[in-house]
C-alpha positions in Angstrom: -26.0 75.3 -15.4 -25.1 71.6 -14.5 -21.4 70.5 -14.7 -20.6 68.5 -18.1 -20.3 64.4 -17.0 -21.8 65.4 -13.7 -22.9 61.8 -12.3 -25.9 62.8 -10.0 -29.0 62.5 -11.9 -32.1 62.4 -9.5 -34.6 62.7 -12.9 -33.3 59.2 -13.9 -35.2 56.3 -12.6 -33.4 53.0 -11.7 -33.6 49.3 -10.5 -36.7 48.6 -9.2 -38.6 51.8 -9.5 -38.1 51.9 -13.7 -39.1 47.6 -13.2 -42.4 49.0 -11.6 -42.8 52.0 -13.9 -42.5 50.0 -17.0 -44.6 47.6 -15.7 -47.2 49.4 -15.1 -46.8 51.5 -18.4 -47.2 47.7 -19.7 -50.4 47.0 -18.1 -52.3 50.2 -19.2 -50.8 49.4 -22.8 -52.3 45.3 -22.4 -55.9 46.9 -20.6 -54.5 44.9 -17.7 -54.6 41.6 -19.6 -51.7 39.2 -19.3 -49.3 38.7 -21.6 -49.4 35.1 -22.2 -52.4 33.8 -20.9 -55.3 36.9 -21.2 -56.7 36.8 -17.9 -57.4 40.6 -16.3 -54.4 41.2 -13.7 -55.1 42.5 -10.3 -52.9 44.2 -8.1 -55.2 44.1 -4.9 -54.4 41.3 -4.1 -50.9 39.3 -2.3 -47.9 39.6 -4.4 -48.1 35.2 -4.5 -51.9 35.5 -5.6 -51.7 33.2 -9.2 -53.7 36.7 -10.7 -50.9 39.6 -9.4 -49.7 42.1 -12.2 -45.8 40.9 -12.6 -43.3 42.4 -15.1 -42.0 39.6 -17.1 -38.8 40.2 -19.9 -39.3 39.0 -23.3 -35.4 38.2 -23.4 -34.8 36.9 -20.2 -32.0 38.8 -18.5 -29.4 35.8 -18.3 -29.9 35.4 -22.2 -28.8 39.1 -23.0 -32.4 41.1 -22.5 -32.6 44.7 -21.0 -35.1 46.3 -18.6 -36.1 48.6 -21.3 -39.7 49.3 -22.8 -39.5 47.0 -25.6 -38.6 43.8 -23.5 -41.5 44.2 -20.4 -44.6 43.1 -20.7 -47.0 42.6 -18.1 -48.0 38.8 -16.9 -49.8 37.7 -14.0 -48.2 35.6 -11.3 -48.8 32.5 -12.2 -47.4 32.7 -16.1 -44.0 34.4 -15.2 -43.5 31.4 -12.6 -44.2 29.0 -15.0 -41.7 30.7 -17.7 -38.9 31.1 -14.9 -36.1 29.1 -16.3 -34.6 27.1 -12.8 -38.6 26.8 -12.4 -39.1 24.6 -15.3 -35.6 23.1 -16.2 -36.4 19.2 -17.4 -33.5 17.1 -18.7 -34.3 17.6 -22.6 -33.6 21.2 -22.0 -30.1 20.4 -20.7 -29.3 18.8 -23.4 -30.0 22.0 -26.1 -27.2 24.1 -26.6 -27.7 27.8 -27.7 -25.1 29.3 -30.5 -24.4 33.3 -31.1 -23.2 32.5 -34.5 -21.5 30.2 -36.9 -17.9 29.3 -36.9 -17.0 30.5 -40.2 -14.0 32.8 -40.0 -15.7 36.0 -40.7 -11.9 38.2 -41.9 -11.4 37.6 -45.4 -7.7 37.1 -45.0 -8.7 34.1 -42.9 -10.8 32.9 -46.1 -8.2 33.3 -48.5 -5.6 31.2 -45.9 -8.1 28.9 -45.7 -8.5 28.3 -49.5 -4.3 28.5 -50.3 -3.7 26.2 -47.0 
């Protein structure tokens, strides 16, 4: 029987191998259709090919997103380029600025300060 906490866990996959696993998984799902655009994927073909089967996150991974099922879906070449974020930065997307939340104080001591300030 394994040690309890033991760190060593050969069944897990990780990095790039679950990236290609999912992707994959993502393809069969899609019947090897992109994501975004609908043209059949090939992976015969160079890895810079404009039809080659990419894994491309829903929630990019600098917003927050996971390499988990949910968040891959399969996209050829030529549609995860063009959604890249440094690929296609223009100077009206500099300008947008992306909020988590409101700035209303969220304690209810803070609200009650507020209204006997």
């Amino acid at each position: 029987m394994p040690r309890r906490g033991h760190r060593h866990r050969p069944y897990r996959l990780s990095g790039g191998k679950l990236l290609h696993v999912l992707r994959d998984r993502a393809a069969q799902r899609q019947n090897m259709l992109c994501h975004w655009c609908g043209i059949e994927m090939r992976t015969d073909v160079e890895p810079n090919h404009p039809q080659f089967l990419t894994a491309e996150h829903l929630i990019p991974k600098h917003a927050g997103g996971k390499t988990r099922p949910g968040n891959i879906v399969a996209a050829c070449r030529k549609c995860n380029n063009e959604r890249h974020p440094e690929m296609n930065r223009s100077p009206q997307s500099a300008v947008v600025s992306y909020s988590c939340g409101d700035d209303r104080p969220h304690s209810p001591f803070a609200v009650l300060r507020k209204q006997n300030g």
